[in-house]
C-alpha positions as CSV (number, residue, x, y, z in Angstrom):
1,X,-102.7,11.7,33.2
2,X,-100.8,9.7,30.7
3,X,-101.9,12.1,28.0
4,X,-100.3,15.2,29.9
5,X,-97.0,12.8,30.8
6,X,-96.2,12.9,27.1
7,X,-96.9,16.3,26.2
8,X,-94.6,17.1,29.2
9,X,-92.1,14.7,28.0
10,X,-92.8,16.1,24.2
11,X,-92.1,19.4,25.3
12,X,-89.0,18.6,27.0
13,X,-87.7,16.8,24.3
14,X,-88.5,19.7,21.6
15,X,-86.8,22.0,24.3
16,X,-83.7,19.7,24.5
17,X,-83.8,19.6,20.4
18,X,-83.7,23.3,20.3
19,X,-81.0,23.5,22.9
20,X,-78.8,21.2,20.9
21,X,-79.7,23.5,17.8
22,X,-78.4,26.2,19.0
23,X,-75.8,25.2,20.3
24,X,-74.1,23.9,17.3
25,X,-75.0,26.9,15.4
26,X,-71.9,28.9,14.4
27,X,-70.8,31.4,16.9
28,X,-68.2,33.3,15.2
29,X,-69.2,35.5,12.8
30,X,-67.1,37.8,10.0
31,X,-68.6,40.2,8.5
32,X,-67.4,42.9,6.4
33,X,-69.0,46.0,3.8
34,X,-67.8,49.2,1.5
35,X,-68.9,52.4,0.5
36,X,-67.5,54.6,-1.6
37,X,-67.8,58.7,-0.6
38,X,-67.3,61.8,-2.1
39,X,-64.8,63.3,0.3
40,X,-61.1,63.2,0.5
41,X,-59.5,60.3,2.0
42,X,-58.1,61.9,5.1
43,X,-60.8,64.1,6.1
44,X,-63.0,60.4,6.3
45,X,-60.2,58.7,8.0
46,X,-60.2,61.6,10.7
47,X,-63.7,62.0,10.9
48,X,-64.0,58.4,12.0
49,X,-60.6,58.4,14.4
50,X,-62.5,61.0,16.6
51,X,-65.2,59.6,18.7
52,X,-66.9,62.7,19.2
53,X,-68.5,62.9,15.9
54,X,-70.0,59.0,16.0
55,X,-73.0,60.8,17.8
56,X,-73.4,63.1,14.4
57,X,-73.9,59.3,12.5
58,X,-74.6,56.7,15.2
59,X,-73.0,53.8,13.3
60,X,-72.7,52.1,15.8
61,X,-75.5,49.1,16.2
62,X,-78.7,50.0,18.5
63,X,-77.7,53.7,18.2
64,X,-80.1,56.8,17.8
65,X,-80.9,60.4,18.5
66,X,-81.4,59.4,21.8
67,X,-78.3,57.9,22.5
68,X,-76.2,59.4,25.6
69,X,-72.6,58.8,25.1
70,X,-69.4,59.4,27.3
71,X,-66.1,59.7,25.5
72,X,-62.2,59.8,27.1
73,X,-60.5,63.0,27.7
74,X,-58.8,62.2,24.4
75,X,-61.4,61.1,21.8
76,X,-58.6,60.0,18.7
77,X,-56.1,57.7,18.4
78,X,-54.8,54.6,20.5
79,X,-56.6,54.3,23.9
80,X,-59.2,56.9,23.2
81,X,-62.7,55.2,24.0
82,X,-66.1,55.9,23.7
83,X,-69.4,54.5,25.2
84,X,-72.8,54.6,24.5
85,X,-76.5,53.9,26.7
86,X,-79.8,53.6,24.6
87,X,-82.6,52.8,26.7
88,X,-81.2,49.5,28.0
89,X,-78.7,48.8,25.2
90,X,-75.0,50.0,26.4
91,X,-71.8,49.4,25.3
92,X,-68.1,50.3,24.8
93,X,-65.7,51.1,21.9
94,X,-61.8,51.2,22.2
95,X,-59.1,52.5,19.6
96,X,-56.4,49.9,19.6
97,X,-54.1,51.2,17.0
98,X,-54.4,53.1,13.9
99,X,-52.0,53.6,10.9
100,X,-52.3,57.2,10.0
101,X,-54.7,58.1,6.9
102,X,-54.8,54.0,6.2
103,X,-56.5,51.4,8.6
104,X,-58.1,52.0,12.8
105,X,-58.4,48.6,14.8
106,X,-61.1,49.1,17.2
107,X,-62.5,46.5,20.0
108,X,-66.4,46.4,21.3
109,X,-68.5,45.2,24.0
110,X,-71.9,45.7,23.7
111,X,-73.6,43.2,26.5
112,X,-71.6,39.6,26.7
113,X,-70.8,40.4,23.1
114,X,-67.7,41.5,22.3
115,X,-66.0,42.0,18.5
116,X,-63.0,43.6,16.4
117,X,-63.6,46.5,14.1
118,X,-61.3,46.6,11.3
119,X,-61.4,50.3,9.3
120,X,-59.4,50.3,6.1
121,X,-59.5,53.3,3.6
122,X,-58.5,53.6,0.2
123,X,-58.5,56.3,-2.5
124,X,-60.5,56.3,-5.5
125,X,-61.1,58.8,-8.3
126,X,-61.7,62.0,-6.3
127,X,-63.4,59.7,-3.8
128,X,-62.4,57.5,-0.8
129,X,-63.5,53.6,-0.3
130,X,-64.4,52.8,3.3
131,X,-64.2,48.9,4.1
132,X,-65.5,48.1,7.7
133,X,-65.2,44.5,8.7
134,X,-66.8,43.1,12.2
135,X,-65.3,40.3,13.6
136,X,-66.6,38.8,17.0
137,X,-68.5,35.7,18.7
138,X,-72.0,34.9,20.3
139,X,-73.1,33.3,23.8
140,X,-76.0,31.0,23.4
141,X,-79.0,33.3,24.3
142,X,-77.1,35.8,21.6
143,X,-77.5,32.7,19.2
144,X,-80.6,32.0,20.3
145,X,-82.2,35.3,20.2
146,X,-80.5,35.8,16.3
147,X,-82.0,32.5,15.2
148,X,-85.6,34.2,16.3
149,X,-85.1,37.0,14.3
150,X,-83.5,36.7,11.0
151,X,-80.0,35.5,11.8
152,X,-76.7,37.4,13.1
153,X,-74.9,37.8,9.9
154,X,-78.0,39.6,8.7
155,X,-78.7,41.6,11.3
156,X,-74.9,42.8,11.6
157,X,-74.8,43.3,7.6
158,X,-77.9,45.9,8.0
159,X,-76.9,47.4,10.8
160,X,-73.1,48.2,8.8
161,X,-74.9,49.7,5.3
162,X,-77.6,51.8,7.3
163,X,-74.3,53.1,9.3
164,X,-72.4,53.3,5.9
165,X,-75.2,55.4,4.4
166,X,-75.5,57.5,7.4
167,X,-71.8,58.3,7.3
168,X,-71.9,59.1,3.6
169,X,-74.9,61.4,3.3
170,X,-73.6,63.5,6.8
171,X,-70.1,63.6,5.5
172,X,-71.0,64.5,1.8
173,X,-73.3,67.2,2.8
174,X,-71.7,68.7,5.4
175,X,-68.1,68.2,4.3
176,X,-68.5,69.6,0.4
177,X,-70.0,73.2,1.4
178,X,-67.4,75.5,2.1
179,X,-66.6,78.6,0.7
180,X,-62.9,80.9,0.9
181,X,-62.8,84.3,0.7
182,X,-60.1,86.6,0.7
183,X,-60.5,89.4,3.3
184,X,-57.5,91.7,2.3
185,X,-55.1,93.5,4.7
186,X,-55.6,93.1,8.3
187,X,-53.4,93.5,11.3
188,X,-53.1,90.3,13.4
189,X,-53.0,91.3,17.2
190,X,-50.6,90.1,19.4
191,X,-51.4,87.3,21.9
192,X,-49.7,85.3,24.5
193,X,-49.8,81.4,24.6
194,X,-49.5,78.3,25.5
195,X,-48.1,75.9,22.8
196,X,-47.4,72.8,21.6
197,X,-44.4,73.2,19.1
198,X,-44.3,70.4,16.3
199,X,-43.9,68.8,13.2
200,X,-45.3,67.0,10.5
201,X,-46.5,66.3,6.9
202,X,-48.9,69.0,5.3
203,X,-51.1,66.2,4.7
204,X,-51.0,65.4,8.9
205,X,-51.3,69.0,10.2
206,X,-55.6,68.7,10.4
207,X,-54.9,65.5,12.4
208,X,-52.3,66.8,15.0
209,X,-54.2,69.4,15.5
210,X,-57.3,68.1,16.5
211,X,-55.3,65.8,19.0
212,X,-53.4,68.6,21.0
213,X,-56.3,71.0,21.1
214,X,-57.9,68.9,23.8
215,X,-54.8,68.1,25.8
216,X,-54.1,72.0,25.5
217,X,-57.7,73.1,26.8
218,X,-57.2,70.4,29.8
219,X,-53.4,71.9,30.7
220,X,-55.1,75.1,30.9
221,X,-57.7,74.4,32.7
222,X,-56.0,72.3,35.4
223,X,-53.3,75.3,36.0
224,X,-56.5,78.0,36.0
225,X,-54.5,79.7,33.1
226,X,-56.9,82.6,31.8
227,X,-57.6,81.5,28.5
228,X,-58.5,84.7,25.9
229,X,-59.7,83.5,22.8
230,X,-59.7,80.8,20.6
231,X,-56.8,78.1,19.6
232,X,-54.5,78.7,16.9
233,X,-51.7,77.9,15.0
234,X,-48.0,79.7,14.3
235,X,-46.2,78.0,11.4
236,X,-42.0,78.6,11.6
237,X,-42.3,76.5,8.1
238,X,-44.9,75.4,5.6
239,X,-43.0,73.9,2.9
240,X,-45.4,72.9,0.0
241,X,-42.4,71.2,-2.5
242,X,-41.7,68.5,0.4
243,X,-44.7,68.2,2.0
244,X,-43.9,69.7,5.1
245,X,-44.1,71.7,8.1
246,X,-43.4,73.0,11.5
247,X,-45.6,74.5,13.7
248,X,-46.6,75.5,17.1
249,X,-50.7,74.6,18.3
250,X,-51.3,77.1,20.9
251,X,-54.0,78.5,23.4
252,X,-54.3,82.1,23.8
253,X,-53.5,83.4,27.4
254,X,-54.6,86.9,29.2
255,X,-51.0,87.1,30.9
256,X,-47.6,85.7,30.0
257,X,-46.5,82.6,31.5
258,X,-43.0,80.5,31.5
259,X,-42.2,77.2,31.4
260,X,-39.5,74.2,32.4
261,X,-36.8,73.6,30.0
262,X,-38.0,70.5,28.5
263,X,-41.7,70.8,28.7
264,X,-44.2,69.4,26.7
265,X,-45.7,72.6,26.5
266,X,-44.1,75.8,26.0
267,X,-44.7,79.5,26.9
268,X,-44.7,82.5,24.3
269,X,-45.8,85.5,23.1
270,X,-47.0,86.3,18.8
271,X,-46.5,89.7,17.6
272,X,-48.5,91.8,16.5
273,X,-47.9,92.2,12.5
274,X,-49.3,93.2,9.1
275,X,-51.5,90.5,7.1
276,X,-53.3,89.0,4.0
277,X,-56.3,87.6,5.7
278,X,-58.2,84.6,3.9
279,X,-61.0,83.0,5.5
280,X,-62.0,79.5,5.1
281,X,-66.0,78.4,6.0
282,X,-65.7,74.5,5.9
283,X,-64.1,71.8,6.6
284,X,-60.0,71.7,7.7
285,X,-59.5,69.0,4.6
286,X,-60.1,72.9,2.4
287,X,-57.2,74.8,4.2
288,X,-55.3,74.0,1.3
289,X,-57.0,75.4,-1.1
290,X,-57.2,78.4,1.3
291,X,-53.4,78.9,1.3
292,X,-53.2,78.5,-2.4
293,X,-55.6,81.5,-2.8
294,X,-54.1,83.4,-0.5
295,X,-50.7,82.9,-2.3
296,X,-52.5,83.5,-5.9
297,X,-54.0,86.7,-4.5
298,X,-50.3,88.1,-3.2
299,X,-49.2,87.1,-6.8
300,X,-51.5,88.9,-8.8
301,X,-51.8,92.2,-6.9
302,X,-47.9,92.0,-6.2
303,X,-48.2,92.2,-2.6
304,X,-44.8,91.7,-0.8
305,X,-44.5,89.0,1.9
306,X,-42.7,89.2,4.6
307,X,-40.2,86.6,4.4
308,X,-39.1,86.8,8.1
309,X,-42.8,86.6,9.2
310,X,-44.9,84.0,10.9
311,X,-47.7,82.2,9.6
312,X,-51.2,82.5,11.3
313,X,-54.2,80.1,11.3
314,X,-56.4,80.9,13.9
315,X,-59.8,78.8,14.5
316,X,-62.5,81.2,14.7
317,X,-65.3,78.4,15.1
318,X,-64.0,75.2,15.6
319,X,-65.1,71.4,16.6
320,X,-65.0,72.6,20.4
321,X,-68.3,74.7,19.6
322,X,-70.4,72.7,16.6
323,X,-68.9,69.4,15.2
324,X,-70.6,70.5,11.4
325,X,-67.5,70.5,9.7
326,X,-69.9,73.5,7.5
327,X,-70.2,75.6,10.2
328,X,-66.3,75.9,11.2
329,X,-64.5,79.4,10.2
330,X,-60.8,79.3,10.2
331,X,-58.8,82.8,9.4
332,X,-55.3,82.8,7.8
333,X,-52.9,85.1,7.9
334,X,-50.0,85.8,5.5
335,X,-47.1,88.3,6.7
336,X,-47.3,90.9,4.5
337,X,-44.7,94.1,4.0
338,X,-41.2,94.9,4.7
339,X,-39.5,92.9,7.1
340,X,-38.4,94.7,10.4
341,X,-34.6,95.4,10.1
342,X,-33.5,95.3,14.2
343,X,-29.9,96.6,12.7
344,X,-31.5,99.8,11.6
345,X,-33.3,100.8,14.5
346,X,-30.6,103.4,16.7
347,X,-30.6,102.7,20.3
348,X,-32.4,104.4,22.7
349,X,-30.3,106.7,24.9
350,X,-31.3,107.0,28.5
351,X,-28.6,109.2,29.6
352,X,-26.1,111.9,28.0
353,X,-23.1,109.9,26.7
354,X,-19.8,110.7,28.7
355,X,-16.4,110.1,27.2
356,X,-14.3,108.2,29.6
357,X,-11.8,109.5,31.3
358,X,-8.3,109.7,30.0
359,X,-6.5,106.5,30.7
360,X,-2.9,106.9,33.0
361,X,0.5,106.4,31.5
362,X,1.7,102.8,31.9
363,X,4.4,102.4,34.2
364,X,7.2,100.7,33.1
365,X,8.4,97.8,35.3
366,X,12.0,97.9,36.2
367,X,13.7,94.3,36.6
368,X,16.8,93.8,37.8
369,X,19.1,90.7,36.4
370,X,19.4,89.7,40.7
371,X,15.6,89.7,41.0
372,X,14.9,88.4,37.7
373,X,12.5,85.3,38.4
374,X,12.6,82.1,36.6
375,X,8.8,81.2,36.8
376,X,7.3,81.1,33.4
377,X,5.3,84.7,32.5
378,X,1.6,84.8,34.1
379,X,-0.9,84.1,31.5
380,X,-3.6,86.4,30.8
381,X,-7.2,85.3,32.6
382,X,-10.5,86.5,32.8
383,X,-10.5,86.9,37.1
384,X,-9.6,90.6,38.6
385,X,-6.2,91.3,39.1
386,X,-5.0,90.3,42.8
387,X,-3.4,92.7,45.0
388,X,0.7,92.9,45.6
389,X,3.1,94.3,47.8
390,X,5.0,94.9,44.8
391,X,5.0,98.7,43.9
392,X,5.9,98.1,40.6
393,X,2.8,96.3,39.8
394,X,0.7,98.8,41.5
């Protein structure tokens, strides 16, 4: 009995040994890694902004093809979130704040742990550095269950270069085929829409743009607007010197429709007009090489644009139906020909023109010196002419 008494007490005190162990290992951990990719710096930084495409790389730790994940009506930007169940592993990511094209702060729960992501991006020679950094602490059976296999530093440091990797070969692949064709003269149909008017850098349009398509689709959907087609975009101005331009996001509707002054969204309707139409298969970050073709192409054959025309880009296959960047078609459309002069047009005449009838003699008014009022003289106003007893003013 005595024996078994100290092996009990042996194994107690190796239990409470262990206890103590863990508990004074560190609990905090910072951890942080880079990669350098082949892709420009904003398509990376809007790639990883947008939730919906983390299922394309599962970066995220204890992530695989047979992850299921749920994401907020909006997927980009401050207070869009994302989670994700893998067999028993689930968790949650939030967008806290992003500076646009530079740095996303992100928070994570994944069981009782929870962390800080830190995204930073930085341009290189025709390349962009990624920098993630994890932040977060442990509970004791997280401690406890790192210390049994291989630490957490090094489990967190694996799990961020196999996501690294998996962002960098997707990406590269997917984001560097694309092709532009030119198409040649087309006639852009007209359309009625629902828009979002707006503005911003050149360098921002891609961004915008895949943020208001979303809350578009859900506008129209919750009004049971008849969609007909696929989203595009008018541009009022695209200046390329300043970096530049206003524009209106819209979703093509089967019927007119108006709106509130002071809507977020507005009604309208796109003409129908004459075009240069340049096709784009690839990823939004080559739209503007697209445009500089286009423009080259009007150059050399001496095409004339039309300088009081509209500016089309309309998303043919988009990241509502495949989120391969290779896959999306967008089709541009430059204004091309004479612009319409309204002054030129004659009227149309409806009925035979009548000359008006010949207009009465005036009659003077006679004043006499005893009747001669001294009230100032009426002034002249826009309200009918009241009625007198005065026959002289008849």
């Amino acid at each position: 009995m005595k024996i078994v008494k100290y092996i009990f007490l042996l194994l107690l005190l190796a239990a409470v040994a262990l206890t103590v162990f863990v508990a004074t290992q560190a609990g905090s951990y910072d951890i942080k890694e880079e990669k350098v990719i082949n892709i420009p710096r904003a398509s990376l930084f809007n790639y990883i902004n947008d939730y919906s495409n983390w299922n394309n790389i599962n970066i995220l730790t204890d992530t695989d093809t047979t992850t299921v994940y749920t994401f907020s009506d909006t997927t980009s930007g401050p207070g869009a979130y994302a989670s994700w169940k893998t067999g028993e592993n689930e968790g949650e990511i939030k967008t806290l704040k992003i500076k646009d094209l530079d740095s996303i702060v992100q928070s994570s729960a994944a069981g009782t742990n929870t962390s800080k992501i830190y995204w930073t991006f930085k341009d290189t020679l025709n390349s962009t550095k990624v920098s993630v950094r994890l932040k977060g602490n442990l509970s004791f059976t997280e401690k406890a269950y790192a210390l049994l296999n291989g630490g957490t530093e090094e489990q967190i440091e694996s799990a961020l270069q196999n996501g690294l990797q998996k962002l960098k070969t997707f990406l590269t692949n997917e984001i560097n085929n694309y092709s532009v064709a030119i198409k040649g003269k087309a006639v852009k149909k007209d359309a009625y829409y629902i828009g979002y008017p707006t503005t911003s850098s050149i360098n921002g349009i891609n961004q915008r743009v895949a943020s208001v398509i979303p809350r578009l689709l859900s506008f129209v959907k919750a009004n049971n607007m008849g969609k007909n087609g696929v989203p595009f975009v008018v541009y009022d101005k695209y200046d390329r010197l300043n970096n530049s331009a206003a524009y209106t996001i819209c979703i093509p509707l089967k019927e007119e429709i108006f709106t509130a002054p002071g809507s977020e969204f507005v009604g309208g309707e796109l003409k129908s007009f004459t075009a240069l139409k340049t096709t784009l298969n690839g990823d939004y970050s080559h739209l503007k090489e697209a445009w500089n073709k286009a423009y080259s192409h009007i150059a050399e054959k001496q095409m004339e644009l039309n300088t009081t025309g509209q500016y089309v880009e309309v998303y043919s296959v988009n990241m509502q139906q495949t989120r391969q960047p290779s896959k999306w078609v967008t089709d541009i459309y430059f204004p091309i020909g004479k612009p319409v002069d309204t002054l030129a047009i004659p009227p149309i005449v409806t009925e035979p023109l009548v000359s008006p009838p010949p207009r009465p003699a005036t009659i003077p008014v006679r004043t006499t010196t005893q009747n001669r009022s001294t009230r100032p003289a009426a002034t002249t106003t826009s309200q009918p002419a009241q009625p007198t007893d005065n026959p002289a003013e008849r």
